[in-house]
Structure formats: structure tokens, C-alpha cells
SEZAVEX-941582 format. One record per atom (N, C-alpha, C, CB): x, y, z. Coordinates in steps of 0.05 Angstrom, whole numbers, plus 32768, in hexadecimal, padded with zeros to 4 digits. Glycine has a CB too. Layout:
<pts>
XYZ
...
</pts>
This chain:
<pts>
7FDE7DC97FDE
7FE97DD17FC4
7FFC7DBC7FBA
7FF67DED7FC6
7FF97DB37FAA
800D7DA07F92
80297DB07F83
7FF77D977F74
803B7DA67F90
80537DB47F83
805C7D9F7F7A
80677DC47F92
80677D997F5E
80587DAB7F4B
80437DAA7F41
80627DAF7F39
803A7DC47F3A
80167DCF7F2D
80187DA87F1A
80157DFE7F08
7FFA7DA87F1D
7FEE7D9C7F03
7FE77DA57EF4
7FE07D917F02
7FF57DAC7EDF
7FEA7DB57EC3
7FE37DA77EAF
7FF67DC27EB8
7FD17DAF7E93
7FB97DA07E81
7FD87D9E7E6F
7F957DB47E72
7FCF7D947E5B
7FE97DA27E43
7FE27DB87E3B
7FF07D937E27
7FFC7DBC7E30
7FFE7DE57E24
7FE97DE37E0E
80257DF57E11
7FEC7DF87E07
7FEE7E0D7E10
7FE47E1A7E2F
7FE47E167DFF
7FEA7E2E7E3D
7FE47E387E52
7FF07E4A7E5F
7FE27E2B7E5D
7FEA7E637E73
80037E747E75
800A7E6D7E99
7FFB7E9B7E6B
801A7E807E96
80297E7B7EB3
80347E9E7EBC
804A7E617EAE
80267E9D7ED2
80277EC27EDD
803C7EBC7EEF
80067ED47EF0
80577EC47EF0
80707EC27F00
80717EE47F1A
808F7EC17EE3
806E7ED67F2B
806C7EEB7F3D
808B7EEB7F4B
80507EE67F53
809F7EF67F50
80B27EF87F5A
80BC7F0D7F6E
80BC7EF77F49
80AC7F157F8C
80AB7F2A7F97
80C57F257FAA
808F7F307FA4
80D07F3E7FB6
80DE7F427FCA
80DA7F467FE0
80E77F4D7FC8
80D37F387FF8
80BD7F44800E
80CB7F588028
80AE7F27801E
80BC7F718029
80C67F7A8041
80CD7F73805A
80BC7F838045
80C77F61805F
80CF7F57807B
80AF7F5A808D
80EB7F6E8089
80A37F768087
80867F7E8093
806F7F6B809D
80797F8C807E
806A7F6980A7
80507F5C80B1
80487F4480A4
80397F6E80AF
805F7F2C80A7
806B7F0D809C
80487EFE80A8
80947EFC80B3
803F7F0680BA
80227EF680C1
80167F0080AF
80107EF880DC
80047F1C80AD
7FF77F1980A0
7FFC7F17807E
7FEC7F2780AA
80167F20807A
801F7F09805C
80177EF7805D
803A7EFF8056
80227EE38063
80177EC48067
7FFD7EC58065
801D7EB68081
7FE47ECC806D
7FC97EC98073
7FC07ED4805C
7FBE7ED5808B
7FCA7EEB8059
7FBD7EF58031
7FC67EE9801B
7FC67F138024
7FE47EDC801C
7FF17EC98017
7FE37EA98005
7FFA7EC88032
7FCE7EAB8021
7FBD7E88801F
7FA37E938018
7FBA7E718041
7F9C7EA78021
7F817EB48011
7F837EB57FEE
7F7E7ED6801C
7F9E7EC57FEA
7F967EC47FCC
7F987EAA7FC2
7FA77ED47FBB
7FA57E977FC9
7FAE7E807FB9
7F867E697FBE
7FD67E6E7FCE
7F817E6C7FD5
7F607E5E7FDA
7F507E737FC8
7F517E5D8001
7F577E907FC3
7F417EA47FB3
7F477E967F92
7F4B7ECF7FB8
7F5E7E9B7F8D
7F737E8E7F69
7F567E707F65
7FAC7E767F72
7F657E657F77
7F5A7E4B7F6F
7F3B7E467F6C
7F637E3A7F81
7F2B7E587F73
7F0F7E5C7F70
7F0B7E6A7F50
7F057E727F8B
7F127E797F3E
7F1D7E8E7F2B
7F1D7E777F13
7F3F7EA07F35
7F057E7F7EFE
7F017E6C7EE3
7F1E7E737EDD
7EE67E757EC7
7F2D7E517EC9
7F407E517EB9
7F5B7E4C7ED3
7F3E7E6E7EA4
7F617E4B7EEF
7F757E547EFD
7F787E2C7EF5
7F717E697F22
7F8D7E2E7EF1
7F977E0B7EF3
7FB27E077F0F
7FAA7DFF7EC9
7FB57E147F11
7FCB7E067F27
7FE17E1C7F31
7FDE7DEA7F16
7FEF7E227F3F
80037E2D7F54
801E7E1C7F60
7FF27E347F6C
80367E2C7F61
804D7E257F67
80527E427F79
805F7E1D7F4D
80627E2F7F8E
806A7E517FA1
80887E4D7FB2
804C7E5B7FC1
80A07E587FBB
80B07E507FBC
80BB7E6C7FC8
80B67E427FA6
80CF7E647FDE
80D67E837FEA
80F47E747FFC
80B67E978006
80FA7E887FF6
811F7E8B8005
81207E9A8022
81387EA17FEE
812A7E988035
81307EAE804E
81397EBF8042
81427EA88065
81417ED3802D
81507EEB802B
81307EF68018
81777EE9801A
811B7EF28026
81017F02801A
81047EFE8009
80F97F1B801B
81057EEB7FEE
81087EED7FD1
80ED7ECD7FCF
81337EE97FC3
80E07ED87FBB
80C27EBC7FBC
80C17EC47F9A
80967EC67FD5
80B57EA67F93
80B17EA37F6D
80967E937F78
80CF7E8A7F51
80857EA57F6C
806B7E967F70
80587E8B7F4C
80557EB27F85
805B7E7D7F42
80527E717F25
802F7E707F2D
80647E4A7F1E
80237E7B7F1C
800A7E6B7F1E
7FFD7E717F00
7FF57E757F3A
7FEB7E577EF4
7FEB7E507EE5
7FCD7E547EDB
7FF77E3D7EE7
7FC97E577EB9
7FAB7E5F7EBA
7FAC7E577E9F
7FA07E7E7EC3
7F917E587E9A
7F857E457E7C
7F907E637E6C
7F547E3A7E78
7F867E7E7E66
7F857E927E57
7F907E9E7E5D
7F767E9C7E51
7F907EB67E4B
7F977ED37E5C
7F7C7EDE7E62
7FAB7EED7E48
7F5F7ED97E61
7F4E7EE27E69
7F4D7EDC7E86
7F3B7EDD7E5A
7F5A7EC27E8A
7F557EBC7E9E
7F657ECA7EAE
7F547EA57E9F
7F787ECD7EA9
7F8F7EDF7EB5
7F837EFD7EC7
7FA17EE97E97
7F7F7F0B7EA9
7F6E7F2A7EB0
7F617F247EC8
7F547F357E98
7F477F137EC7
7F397F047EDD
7F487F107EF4
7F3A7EE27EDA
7F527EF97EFF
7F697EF77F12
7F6E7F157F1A
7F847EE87F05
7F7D7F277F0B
7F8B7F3D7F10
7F797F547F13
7F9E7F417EFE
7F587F557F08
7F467F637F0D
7F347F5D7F2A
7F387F627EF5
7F377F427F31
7F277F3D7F4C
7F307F537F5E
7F2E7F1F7F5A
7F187F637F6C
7F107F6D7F82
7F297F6A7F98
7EF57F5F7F8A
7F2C7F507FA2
7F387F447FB9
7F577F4C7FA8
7F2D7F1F7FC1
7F5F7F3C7F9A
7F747F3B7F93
7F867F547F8E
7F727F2E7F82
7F7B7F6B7F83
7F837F8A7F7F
7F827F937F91
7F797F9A7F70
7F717F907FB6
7F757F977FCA
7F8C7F8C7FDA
7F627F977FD3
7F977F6A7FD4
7FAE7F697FD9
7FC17F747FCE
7FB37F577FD9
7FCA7F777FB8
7FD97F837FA7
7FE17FA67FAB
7FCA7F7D7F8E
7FCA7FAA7FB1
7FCE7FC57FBE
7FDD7FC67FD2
7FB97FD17FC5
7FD87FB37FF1
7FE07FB18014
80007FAA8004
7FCB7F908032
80017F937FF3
80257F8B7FED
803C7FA77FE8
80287F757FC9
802B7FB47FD4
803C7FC77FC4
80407FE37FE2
80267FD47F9E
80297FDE7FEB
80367FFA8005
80447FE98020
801280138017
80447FD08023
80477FC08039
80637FA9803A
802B7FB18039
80537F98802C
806B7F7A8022
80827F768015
80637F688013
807D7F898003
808C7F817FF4
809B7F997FEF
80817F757FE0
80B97F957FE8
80D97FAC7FDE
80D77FAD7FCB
80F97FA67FDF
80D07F957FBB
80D07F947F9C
80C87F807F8E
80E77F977F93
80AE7F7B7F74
80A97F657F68
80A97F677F4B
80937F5C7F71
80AD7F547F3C
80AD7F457F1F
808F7F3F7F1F
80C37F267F1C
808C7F497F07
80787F2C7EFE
806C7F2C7EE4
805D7F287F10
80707F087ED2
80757F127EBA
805E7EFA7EB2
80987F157EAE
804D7F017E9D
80417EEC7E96
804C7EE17E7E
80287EF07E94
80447EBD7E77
804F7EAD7E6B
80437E9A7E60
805D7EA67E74
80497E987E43
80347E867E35
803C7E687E3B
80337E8C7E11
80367E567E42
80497E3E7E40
803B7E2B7E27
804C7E2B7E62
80597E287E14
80557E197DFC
80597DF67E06
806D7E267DE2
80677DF27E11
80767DD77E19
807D7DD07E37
80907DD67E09
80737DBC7E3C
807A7DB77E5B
807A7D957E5B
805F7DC77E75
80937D897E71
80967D767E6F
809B7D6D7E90
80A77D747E5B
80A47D547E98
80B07D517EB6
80B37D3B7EBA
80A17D597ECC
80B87D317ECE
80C57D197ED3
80B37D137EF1
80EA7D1D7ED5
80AD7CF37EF7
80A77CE97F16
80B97CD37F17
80867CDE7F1D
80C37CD27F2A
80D27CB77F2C
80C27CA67F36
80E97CB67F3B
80BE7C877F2B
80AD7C757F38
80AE7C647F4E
80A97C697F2B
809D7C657F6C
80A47C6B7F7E
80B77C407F86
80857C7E7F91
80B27C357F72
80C87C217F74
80E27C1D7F6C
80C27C127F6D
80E87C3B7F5D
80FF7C3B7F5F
81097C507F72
81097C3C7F48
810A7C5C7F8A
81057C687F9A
81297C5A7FA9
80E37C657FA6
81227C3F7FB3
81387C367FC0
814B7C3A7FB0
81367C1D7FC7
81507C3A7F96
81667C3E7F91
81747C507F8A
81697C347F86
81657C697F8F
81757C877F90
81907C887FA6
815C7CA07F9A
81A37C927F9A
81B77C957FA9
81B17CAA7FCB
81CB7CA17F92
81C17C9A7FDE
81B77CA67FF6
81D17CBE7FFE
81B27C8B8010
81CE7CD0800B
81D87CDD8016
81EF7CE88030
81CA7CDF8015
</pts>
């Protein structure tokens, strides 16, 4: 996975997942975890994923898609509403999740010859 997502230019939305995890059964999290993200990435319109988690169970998971058809997609799959189901009685205390149109996106790489001259630590 590429952090950060590659994205086309905008327009495009962005589904913000922000769960709280129980503490519950951290393996097989992880394993449904990497299932949905190899299932997403199979899914017309899915362009890219960001995922990010703290020790106090708190995770922002971004993932990124051409439409909102494509979206529905996603949230109607078979697989995906059977995870969604195991999270809400299992994984998870509490989740966010908000979809997002993105009008404008921009970023920065630093070029890897100027690299030496970042200040050291």
C-alpha cells in the first residue's frame, strides 16, 4: 500500500472511516483488516487507501473512489457488509464515517538530492 494514496485530479470522494477498536480478537482484525483492503482494491472506480492507527484503539482509515456509485458498490458488497456486521458486534466501541467530495488536493515530495540537507536530529 502507498501512503500516500495516489490519486487522479479531483474531482473524487474520500470515505473517512474513524473506528474505536475493542481490544477483541486484534488477529483476526488484522486478517479482515487486509481482506477488505485486497477485496476494495479489486471494486470498479476504488483509486487508492490511507490507514493509520494509535495504541489507545483509535484508526482513520481514508479510502478513495472515482463516484459515489462507486462508493454504494463498495458498501453493498456481499463480503464487505459481512465484515461490517462481525466489527459492529465484535471490534469495534465506536465508529465515524463520513463521505467526501474532494474539490482540491495538492502535496509536496522532497527531491531525494536534497535529502542531505534536511536538518538532522
Amino acid at each position: 500500500m502507498n501512503l500516500p494514496a495516489t490519486t487522479p485530479d479531483p474531482p473524487y470522494y474520500a470515505v473517512i472511516f474513524s473506528p474505536v477498536r475493542s481490544g477483541e480478537d486484534p488477529e483476526g482484525y488484522q486478517r479482515m483488516a487486509l481482506h477488505m483492503i485486497e477485496l476494495a482494491m479489486t471494486m470498479p472506480g476504488f483509486l487508492g487507501i490511507e490507514h493509520g492507527e494509535g495504541l489507545d484503539g483509535f484508526a482513520i482509515t481514508v479510502s478513495y473512489w472515482r463516484d459515489e456509485a462507486a462508493i454504494k458498490q463498495w458498501y453493498e458488497n456481499a463480503e464487505h457488509r459481512a465484515a461490517q456486521a462481525h466489527g459492529k458486534a465484535v471490534w469495534y466501541r465506536q465508529f465515524e464515517l463520513r463521505v467526501a467530495k474532494v474539490e482540491r488536493a495538492y502535496g509536496f515530495t522532497r527531491p531525494t538530492s536534497l535529502l542531505h540537507l534536511a536538518p538532522r536530529e
